[in-house]
C-alpha positions in Angstrom: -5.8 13.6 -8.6 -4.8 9.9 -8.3 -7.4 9.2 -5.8 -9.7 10.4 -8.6 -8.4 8.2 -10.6 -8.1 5.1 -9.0 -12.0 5.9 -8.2 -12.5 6.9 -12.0 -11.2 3.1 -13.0 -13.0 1.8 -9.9 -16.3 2.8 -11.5 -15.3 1.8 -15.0 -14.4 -1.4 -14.7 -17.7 -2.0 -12.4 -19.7 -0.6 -15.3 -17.4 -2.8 -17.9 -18.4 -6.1 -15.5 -22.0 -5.2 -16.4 -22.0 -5.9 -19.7 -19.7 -8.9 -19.6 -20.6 -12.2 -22.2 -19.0 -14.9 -23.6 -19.8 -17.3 -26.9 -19.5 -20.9 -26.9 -18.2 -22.6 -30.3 -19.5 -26.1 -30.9 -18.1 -28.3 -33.6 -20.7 -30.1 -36.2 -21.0 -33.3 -37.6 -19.3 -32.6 -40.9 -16.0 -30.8 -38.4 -15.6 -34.0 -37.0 -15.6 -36.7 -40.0 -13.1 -34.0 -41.6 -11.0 -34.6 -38.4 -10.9 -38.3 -38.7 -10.2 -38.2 -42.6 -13.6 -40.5 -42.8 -11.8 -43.2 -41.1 -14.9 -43.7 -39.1 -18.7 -43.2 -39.6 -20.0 -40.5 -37.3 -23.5 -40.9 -36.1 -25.7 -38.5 -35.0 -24.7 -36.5 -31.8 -26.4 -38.3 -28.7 -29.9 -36.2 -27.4 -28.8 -36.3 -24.1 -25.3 -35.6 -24.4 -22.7 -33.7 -26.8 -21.1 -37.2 -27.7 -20.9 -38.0 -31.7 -20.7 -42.3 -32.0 -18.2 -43.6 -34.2 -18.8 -46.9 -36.5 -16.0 -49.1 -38.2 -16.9 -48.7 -41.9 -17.4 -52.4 -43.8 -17.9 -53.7 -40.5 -21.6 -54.8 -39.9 -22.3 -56.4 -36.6 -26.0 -58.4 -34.9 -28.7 -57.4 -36.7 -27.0 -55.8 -39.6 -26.3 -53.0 -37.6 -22.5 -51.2 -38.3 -20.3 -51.9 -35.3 -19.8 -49.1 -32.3 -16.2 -48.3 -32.2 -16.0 -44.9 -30.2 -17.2 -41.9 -29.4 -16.1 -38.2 -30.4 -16.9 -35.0 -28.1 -15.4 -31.8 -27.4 -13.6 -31.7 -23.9 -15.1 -28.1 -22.8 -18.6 -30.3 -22.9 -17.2 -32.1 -20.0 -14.6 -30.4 -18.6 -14.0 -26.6 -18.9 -10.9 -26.9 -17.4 -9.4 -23.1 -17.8 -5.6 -22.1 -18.5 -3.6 -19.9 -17.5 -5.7 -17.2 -19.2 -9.0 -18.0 -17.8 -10.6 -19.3 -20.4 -11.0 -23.2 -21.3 -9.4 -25.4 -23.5 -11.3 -27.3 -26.1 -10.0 -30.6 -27.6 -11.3 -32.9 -30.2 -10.8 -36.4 -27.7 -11.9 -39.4 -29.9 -11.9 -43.0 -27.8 -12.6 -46.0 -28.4 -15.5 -48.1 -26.4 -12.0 -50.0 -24.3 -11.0 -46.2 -23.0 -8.2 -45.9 -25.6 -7.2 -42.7 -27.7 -7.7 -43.1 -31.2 -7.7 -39.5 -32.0 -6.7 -36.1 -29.6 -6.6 -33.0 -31.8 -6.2 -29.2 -29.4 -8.8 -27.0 -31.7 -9.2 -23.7 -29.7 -7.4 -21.9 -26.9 -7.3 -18.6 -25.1 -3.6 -19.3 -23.5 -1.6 -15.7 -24.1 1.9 -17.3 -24.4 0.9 -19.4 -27.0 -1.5 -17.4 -29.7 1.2 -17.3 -32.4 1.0 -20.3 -35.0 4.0 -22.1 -33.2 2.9 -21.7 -30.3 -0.7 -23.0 -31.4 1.4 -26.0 -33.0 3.1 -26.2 -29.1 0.2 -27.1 -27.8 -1.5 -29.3 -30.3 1.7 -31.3 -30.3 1.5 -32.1 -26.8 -2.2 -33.4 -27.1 -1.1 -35.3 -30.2 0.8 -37.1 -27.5 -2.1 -39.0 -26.0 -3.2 -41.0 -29.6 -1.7 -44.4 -28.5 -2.8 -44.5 -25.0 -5.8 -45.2 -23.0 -7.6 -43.7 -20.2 -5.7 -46.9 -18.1 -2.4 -45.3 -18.4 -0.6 -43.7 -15.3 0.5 -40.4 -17.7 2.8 -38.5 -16.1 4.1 -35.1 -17.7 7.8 -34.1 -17.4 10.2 -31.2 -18.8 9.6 -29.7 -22.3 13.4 -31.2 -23.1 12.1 -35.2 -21.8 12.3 -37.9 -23.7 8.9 -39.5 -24.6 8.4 -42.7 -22.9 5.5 -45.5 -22.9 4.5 -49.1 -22.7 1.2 -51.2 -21.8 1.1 -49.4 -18.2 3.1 -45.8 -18.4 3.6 -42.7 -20.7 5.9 -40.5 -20.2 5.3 -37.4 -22.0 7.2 -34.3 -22.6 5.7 -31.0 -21.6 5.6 -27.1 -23.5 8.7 -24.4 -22.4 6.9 -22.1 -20.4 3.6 -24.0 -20.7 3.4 -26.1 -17.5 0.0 -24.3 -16.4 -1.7 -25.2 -19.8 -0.7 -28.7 -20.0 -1.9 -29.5 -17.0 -5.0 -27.9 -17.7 -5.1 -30.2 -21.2 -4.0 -33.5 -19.6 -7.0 -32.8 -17.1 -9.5 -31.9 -19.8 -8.4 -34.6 -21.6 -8.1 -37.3 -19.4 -11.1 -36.2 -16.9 -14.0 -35.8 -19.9 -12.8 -39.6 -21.4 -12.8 -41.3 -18.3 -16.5 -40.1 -18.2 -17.8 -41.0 -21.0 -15.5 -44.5 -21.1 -17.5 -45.2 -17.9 -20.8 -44.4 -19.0 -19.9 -46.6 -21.7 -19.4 -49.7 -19.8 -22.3 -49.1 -17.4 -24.5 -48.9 -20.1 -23.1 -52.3 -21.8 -23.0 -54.2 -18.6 -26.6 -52.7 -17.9 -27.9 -54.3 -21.5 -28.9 -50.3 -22.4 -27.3 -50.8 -25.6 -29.3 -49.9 -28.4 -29.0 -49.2 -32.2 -30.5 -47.5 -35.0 -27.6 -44.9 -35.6 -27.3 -43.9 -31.9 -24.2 -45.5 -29.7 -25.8 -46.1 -26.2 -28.3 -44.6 -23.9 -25.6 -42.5 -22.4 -26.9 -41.0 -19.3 -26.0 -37.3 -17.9 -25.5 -38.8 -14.2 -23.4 -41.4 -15.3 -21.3 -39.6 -17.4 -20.6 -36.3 -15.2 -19.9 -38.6 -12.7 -16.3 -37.3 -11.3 -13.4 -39.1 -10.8 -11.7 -40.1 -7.7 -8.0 -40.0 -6.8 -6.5 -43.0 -6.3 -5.4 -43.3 -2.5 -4.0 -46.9 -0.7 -5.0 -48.1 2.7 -2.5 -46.4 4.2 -3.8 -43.1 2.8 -6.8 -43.6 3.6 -6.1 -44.0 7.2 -4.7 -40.6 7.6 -7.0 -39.0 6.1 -9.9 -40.3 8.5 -11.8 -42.3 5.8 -11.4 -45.4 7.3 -11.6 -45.9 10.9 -10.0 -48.6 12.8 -10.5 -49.6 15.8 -9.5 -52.9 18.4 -10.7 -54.1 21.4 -8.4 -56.7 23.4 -9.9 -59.8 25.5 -9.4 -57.9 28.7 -11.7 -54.5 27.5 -14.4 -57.3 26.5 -14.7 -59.0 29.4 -14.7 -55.9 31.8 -17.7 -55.0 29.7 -19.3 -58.3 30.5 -17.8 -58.4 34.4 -21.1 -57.9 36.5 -24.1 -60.3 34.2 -24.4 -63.8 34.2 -22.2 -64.5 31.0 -18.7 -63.2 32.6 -15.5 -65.2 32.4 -16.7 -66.8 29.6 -13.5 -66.1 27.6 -10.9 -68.4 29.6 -8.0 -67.0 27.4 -8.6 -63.5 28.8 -6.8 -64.1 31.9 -3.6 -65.6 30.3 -3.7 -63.1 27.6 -5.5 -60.2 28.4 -3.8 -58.1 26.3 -4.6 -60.0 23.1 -6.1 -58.0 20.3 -9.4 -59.6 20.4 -11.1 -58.2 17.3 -10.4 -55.2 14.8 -12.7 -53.0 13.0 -12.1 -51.5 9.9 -14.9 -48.2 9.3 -16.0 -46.9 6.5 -18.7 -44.4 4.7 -18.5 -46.8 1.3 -21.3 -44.5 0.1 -18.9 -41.3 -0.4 -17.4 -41.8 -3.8 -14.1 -40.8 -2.7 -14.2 -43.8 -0.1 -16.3 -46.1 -2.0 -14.6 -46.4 -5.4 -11.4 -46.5 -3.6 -12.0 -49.5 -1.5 -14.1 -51.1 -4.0 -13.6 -52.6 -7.7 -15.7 -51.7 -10.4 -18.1 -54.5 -9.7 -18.4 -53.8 -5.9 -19.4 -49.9 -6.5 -21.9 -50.4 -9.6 -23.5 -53.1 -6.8 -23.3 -50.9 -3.9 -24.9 -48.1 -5.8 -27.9 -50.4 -6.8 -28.3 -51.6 -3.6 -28.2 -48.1 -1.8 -29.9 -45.9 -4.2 -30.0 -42.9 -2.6 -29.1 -44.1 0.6 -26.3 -44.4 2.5 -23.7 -47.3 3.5 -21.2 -48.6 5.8 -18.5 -51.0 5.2 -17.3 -52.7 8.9 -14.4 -55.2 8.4 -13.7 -57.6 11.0 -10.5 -59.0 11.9 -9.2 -61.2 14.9 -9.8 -64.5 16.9 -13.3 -63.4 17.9 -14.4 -62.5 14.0 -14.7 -66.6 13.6 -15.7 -67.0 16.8 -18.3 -70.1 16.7 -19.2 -70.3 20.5 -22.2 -68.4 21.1 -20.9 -68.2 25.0 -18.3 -66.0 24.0 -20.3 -64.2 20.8 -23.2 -64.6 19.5 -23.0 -64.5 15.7 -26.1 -61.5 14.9 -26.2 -60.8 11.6 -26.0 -56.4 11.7 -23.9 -56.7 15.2 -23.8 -53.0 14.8 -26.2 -50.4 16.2 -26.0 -46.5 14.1 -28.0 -43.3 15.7 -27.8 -39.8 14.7 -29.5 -36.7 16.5 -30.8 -39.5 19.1 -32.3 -41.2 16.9 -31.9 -45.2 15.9 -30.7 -45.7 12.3 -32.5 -48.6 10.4 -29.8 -50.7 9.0 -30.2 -53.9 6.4 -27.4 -56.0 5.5 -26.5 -56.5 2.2 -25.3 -59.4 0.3 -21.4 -58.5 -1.1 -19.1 -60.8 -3.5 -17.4 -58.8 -5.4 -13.7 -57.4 -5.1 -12.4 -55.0 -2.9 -9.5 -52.3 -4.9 -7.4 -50.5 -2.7 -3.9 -51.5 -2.4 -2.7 -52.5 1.0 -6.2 -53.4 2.3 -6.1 -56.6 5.2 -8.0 -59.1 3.1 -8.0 -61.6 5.8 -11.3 -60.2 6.9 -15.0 -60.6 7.6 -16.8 -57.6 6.2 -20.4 -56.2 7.2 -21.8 -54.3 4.1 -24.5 -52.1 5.6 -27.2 -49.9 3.9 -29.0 -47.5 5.9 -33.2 -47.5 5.2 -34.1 -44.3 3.7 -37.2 -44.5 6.1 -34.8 -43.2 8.7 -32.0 -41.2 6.6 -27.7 -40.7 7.8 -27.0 -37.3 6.9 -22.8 -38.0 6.2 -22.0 -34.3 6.5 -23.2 -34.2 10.3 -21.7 -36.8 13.3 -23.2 -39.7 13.6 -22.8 -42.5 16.6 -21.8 -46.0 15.6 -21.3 -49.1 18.6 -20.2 -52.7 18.4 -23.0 -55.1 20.2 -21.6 -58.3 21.4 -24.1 -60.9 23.2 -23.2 -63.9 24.9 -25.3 -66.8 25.8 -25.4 -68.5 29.1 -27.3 -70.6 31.3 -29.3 -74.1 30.8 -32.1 -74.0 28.2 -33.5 -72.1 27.3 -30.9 -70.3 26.7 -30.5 -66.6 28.3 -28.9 -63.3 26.2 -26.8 -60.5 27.5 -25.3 -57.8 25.6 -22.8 -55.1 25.7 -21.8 -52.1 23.7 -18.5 -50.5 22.6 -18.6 -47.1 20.8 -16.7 -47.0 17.5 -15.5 -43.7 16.7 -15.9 -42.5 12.6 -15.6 -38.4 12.1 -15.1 -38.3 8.4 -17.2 -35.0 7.8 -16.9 -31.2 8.9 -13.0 -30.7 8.8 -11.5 -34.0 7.8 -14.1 -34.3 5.3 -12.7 -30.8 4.0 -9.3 -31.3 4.5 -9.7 -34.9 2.1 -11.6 -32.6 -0.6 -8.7 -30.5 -0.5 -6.0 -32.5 -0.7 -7.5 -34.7 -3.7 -7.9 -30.8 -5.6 -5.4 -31.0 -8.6 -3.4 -28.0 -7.2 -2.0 -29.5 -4.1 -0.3 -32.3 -6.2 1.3 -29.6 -8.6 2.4 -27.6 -5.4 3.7 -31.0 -3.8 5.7 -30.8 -6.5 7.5 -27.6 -6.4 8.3 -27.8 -2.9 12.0 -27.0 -3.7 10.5 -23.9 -5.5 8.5 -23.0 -2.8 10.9 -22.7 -0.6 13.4 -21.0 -2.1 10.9 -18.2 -3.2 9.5 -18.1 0.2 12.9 -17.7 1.8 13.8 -14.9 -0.6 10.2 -12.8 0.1 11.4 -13.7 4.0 14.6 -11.5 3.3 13.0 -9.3 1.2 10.5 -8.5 3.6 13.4 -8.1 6.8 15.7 -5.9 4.8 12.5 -3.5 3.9 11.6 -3.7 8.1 15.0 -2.9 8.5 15.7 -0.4 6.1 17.9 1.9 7.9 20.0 -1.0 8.4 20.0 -1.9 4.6 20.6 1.2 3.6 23.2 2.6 6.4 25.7 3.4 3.4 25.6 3.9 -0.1 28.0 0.8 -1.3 26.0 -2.0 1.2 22.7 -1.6 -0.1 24.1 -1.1 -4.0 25.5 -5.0 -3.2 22.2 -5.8 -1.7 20.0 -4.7 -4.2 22.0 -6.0 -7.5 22.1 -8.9 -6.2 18.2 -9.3 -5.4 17.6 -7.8 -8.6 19.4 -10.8 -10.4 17.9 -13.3 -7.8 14.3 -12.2 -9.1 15.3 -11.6 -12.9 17.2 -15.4 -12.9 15.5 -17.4 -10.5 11.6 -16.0 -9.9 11.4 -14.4 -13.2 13.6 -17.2 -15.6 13.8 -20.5 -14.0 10.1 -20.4 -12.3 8.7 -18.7 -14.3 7.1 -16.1 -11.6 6.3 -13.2 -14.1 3.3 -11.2 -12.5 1.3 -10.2 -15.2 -1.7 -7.8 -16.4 -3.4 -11.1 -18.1 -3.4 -12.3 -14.1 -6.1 -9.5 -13.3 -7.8 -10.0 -16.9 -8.3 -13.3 -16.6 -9.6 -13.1 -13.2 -12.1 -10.3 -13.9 -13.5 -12.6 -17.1 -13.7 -15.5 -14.3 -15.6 -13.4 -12.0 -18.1 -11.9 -14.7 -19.2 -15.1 -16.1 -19.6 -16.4 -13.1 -16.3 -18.8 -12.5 -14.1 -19.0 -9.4 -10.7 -18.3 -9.3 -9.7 -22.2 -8.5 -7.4 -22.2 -11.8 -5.1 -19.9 -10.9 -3.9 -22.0 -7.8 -1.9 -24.6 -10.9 0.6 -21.7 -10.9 2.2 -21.5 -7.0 4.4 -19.0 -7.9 1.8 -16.7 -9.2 -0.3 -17.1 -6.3 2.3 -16.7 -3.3 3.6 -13.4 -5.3 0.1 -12.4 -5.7 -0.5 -13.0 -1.8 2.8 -11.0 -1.1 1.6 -8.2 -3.2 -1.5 -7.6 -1.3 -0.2 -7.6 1.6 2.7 -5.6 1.1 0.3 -3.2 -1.0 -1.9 -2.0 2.5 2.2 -2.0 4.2 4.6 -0.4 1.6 2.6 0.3 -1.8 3.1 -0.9 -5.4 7.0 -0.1 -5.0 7.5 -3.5 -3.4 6.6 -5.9 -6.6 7.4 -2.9 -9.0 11.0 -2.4 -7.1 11.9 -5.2 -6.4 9.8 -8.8 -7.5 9.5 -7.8 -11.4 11.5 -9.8 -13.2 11.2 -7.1 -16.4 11.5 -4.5 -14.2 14.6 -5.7 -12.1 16.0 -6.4 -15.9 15.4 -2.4 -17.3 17.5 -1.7 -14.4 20.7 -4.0 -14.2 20.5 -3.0 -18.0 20.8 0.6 -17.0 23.3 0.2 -14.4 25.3 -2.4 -17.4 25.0 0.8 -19.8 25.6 3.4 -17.1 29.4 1.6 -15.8 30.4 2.5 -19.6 29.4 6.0 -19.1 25.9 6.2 -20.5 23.5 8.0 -18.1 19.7 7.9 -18.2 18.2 11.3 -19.2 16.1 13.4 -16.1 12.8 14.7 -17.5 11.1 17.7 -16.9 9.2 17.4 -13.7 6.3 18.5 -15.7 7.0 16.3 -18.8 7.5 13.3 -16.4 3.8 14.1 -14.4 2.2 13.6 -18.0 3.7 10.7 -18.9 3.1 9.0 -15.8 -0.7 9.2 -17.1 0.1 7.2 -20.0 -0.2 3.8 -18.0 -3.8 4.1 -16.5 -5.5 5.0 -20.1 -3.1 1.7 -21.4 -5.3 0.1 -18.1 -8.3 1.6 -18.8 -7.7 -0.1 -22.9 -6.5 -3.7 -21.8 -9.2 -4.0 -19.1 -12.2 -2.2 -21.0 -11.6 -4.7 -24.0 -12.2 -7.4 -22.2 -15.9 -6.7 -22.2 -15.9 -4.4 -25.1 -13.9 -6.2 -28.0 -13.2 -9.5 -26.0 -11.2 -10.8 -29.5 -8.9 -7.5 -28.7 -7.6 -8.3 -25.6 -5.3 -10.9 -26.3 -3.4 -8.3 -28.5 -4.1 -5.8 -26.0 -2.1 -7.4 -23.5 0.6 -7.6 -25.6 1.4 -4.5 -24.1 3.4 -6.1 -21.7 7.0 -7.3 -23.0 7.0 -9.8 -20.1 6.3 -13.1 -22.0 8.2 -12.5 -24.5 11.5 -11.3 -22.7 10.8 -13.5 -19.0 8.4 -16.4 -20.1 9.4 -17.4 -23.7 13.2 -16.4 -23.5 13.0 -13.6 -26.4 11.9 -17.2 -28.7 9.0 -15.7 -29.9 7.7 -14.0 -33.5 9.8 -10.8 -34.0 7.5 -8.2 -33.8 7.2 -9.1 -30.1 10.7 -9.8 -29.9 11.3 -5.8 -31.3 9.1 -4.3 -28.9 11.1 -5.8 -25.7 14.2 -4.7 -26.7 13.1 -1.6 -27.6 11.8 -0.9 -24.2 14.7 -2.4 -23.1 17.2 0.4 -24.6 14.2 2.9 -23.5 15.3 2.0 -20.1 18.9 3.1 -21.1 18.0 6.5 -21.8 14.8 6.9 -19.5 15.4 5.3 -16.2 12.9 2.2 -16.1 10.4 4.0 -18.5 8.4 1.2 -19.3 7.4 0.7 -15.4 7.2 4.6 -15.1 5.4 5.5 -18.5 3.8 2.1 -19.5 2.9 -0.7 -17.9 -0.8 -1.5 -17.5 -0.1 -3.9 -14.5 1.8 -0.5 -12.3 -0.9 1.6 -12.9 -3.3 -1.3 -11.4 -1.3 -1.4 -8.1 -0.8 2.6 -8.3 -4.4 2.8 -8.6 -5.0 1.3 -5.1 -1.9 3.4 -3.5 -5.4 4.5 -1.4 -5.4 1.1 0.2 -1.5 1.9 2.1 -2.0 2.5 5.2 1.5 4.1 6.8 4.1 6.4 5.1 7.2 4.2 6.3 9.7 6.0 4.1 11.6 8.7 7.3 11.0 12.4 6.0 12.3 15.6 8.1 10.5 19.4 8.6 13.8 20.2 6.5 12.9 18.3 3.6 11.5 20.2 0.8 12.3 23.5 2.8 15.3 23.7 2.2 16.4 20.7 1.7 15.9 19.1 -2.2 18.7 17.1 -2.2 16.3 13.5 -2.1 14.2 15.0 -4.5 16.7 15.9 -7.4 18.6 12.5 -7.2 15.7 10.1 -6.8 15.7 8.4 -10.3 11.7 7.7 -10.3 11.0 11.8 -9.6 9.0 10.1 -7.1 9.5 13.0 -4.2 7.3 16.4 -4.4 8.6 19.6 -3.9 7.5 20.0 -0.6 9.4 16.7 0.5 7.0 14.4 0.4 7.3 10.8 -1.1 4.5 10.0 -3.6 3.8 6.8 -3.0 1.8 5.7 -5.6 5.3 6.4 -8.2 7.7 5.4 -5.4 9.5 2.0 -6.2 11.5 1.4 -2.5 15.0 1.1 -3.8 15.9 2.9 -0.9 18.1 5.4 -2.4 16.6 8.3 -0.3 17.1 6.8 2.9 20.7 6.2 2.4 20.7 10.2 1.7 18.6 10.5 5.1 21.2 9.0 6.8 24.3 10.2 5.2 25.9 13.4 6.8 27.9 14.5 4.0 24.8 14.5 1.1 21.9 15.2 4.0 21.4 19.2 4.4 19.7 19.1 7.7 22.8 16.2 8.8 25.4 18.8 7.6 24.1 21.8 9.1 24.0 19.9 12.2 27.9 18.6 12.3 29.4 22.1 11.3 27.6 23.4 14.2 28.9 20.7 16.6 32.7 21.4 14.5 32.3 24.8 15.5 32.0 24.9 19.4 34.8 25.4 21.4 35.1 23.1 24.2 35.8 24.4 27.8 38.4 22.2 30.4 39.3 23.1 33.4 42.4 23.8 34.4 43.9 21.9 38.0 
């Protein structure tokens, strides 16, 4: 019958994916001059792009013409950035042409911990936060309980209890959709594309869905294979020339052969990530002219043969440099380069060779290219005679390192960073989780050891995964993840939340090992605080009430239609399932410390005090998320739990004392209900409680040893 099922929800919620569509909301003209109080005049939205211009008012500029002040545009225009629930945030981000806030109003959200008006009023508080500051700050979000801090350089602003997924999602819609449109702004003023007539600028889509780049030094740079440097010491280069007409020519290579000659500095200046590091402003705008579609190469020189002015030790060729990829020569042309150069840390006691590669023969960047250093001497009377040698300069920035770069500029690998003290801790307590469930005779070799075990694992998930990091599991993981997948999304925002994603890993796998019973025993914070409730309630002499085995069978049915509800409204009543959810007591009792409106507030304490009388009923009758892992009890591939030939027939002593009624008559553990606490093993191996045990040492009791006599 539960295979059934799990095949009956299988084929539902692949039918519900089917139908699956979302709505967009836009805001109009009228929306935004009502959200500016009329401080501004709002022109007509741009045709190319969703970006409303905003004029000073009495303020009439060349040509009679009001004065550009700013732009308005909804942040899920430019960046969708999705919450914790899967769906994006939209803000109201007003700047001004100089990057600065002048207005940052949240107006919708899908986040489930925060759909109440105060938690609405959360979350627009913290985006009122940015009016003030420009997209030049270096914004850095701390605790909800922070003190705000800020000057001409630096904000420190103060985050949302519970709320450190969305934030983070804000601050990078936010910040991410402003610095695109501030730099389409400027590239269209320093192109002369300004124009008038009730339109701001000729904005264009490239331009302005241009993405940004993490800031990296030199240093960083270096690791990560982006830049290339390479040296070459007096003796390498004259071995190179040892043989032609032109050797010995360096007379300081004998006293100092070990000098550092000349360094090189490599880089692909044509990836963005590389480019608009090492370069200012200036320096990428003229790149990118210069390139067009193209690609170049940046080769810094450093070193007493960079200047070197005696064309019998170097010659002084303009491209020095020689490219091939797939065998074939790369056409170079040097380019002309006076601007700056950005990146903190760089050498700038340099020569550098800016190099654009002629789209007649094209560098693909993604596949390994060969790059060598040419150095030609001069010798003999005149006319003068030319000989030239070649070092290879190694540059691999694609394939892997190109990958591993991409990754470790992704948002997600900062917030991990982070929580590395989290991490750990978390890790370390799945680690002993994990050994104590391998070992589980050992854990459970008497009654009292694994009662202090468990307790106090029970508190470590309710305190530290479920309150302090906030490490709730919840049914709006799967919901959200489903609505991602339908409309056609990846998964990418649930890696902002580590400890939702490592718990997530841990339940798969232990799913296929041990079943649901290893999150549902022992990693739910709720569920780990029913039952040190119960065991609270039961010290003072108040026992849990045993069910009918048939009463208890029904019930147990109760969770997968509650499934069937939360999941099927996702695609049938979409505006349902944030109530649906709601099912779940977990943010209100784990996430938002019981501070929440008190209808929520009433419904987890009453399943609270339902634990007191039914043992863990919510988990057992209930909850939405238990009948998902139940569901896939299919997928477990080895019943690990020890079971005997006696058990069931006759012995039913497991059966009537397992709290969960997860054992059939005939013995067997049902797997699918079973939540690992382990209590039926310590009955396995107890002599005095199991039958087949007992049986076994009155037998041995009652032979009669035989001794012979001397």
């Amino acid at each position: 019958m539960k295979k059934w099922c799990g095949s009956f929800l299988s084929s539902l919620l692949l039918t519900l994916m089917l139908c699956g569509q979302v709505d967009a909301i836009t805001l109009k003209k009228s929306d935004v001059d009502g959200y500016l109080a009329n401080k501004y005049i709002v022109g007509d939205i741009n045709p190319d792009v969703p970006v409303w211009p905003l004029f000073l008012r009495d303020a009439i500029g060349e040509n009679q013409k009001p004065v550009l002040f700013g732009y308005a545009f909804e942040s899920v225009d430019f960046e969708p950035v999705r919450g914790y629930g899967g769906k994006p945030i939209n803000i109201l981000v007003c700047i001004d042409t100089q990057g600065g806030f002048i207005e940052v109003r949240l107006l919708d959200h899908r986040e489930p911990l925060f759909r109440s008006e105060v938690g609405f009023a959360k979350l627009a508080g913290f985006a009122a936060q940015y009016t003030g500051l420009s997209i030049h700050h270096d914004i850095q979000i701390y605790d909800f309980k922070a003190k705000t801090a800020r000057d001409a350089k630096y904000a420190a602003l103060h985050g949302v209890q519970a709320g450190t997924v969305s934030v983070r999602a804000m601050d990078r819609a936010i910040l991410q959709s402003a610095t695109s449109v501030a730099r389409a702004h400027l590239e269209a003023a320093k192109t002369g594309t300004i124009v008038g007539e009730g339109n701001a600028i000729a904005l264009s889509k490239g331009s302005l869905y241009d993405a940004p780049v993490k800031p990296l030094s030199w240093s960083q740079m270096r690791m990560r294979g982006m830049v290339e440097t390479m040296s070459l010491t007096r003796a390498q280069i004259e071995k190179a020339f040892a043989g032609t007409k032109a050797a010995g020519a360096d007379k300081q290579a004998q006293s100092k052969p070990d000098e550092v000659a000349i360094e090189f500095n490599i880089a692909l200046i044509s990836v963005p990530s590389i480019g608009r590091n090492l370069l200012d402003d200036e320096g990428w705008r003229l790149v990118g002219a210069n390139r067009r579609d193209g690609q170049a190469l940046m080769i810094s020189e450093s070193g007493p043969l960079s200047k070197m002015l005696y064309e019998s030790i170097r010659i002084a060729d303009e491209i020095p440099y020689v490219v091939e990829q797939d065998g074939k020569p790369i056409k170079l042309r040097s380019m002309a380069y006076d601007k700056g150069l950005n990146v903190p840390g760089y050498p700038t006691a340099t020569r550098a060779h800016f190099l654009i590669v002629d789209t007649a023969t094209p560098l693909n960047p993604a596949r390994p290219f060969d790059l060598r250093f040419k150095i030609g001497r001069r010798f003999g009377t005149f006319p003068n005679q030319l000989t030239y040698v070649e070092f290879p300069m190694p540059y691999a920035f694609h394939g892997v390192r190109a990958s591993v770069s991409a990754l470790l500029d992704a948002e997600w690998v900062e917030i991990w960073s982070k929580r590395a003290v989290d991490i750990g801790v978390l890790v370390t307590g799945l680690l002993v989780l994990s050994i104590a469930l391998i070992r589980q005779r050992s854990t459970s070799a008497n009654a009292s050891r694994l009662s202090v075990f468990r307790v106090t694992y029970l508190l470590f998930t309710l305190i530290v995964i479920g309150w302090m990091f906030q490490g709730q599991l919840s049914i709006v993981n799967i919901t959200a993840s489903l609505d991602a997948i339908t409309t056609g999304n990846d998964l990418s925002f649930l890696l902002t939340d580590p400890m939702t994603v490592i718990l997530w890993i841990f339940v798969a796998v232990t799913l296929v090992v041990w079943g649901r019973g290893t999150f549902c025993g022992w990693l739910c914070p709720f569920g780990a605080f029913q039952e040190l409730v119960s065991l609270v309630v039961q010290k003072l002499g108040i026992k849990p009430r045993r069910l009918r085995s048939s009463l208890d069978a029904k019930l147990k049915w109760i969770k997968y239609v509650v499934l069937a509800v939360v999941v099927g409204s996702i695609w049938v009543l979409p505006n349902a399932t944030e109530l649906a959810v709601e099912v779940e007591p977990f943010k209100t009792a784990i996430s938002l410390y019981f501070l929440r409106d008190w209808p929520f507030v009433v419904w987890a304490i009453s399943l609270l005090l339902l634990s007191v009388f039914v043992y863990r009923g919510y988990c057992r009758y209930i909850c939405p998320l238990g009948a998902a892992l139940a569901a896939l009890n299919p997928l477990r591939r080895w019943g690990w739990i020890a079971r005997r030939e006696e058990c069931g027939t006759p012995c039913q002593t497991c059966r009537h004392r397992c709290e969960y009624q997860a054992i059939t008559p005939v013995g067997k553990v049902d797997y699918s209900e079973c939540f690992q606490c382990l209590d039926c093993v310590v009955i396995y191996q107890d002599d005095s409680h199991c039958l087949p045990l007992i049986q076994e040492r009155k037998r041995v009791a009652t032979i009669i040893p035989i001794h012979t006599l001397a």
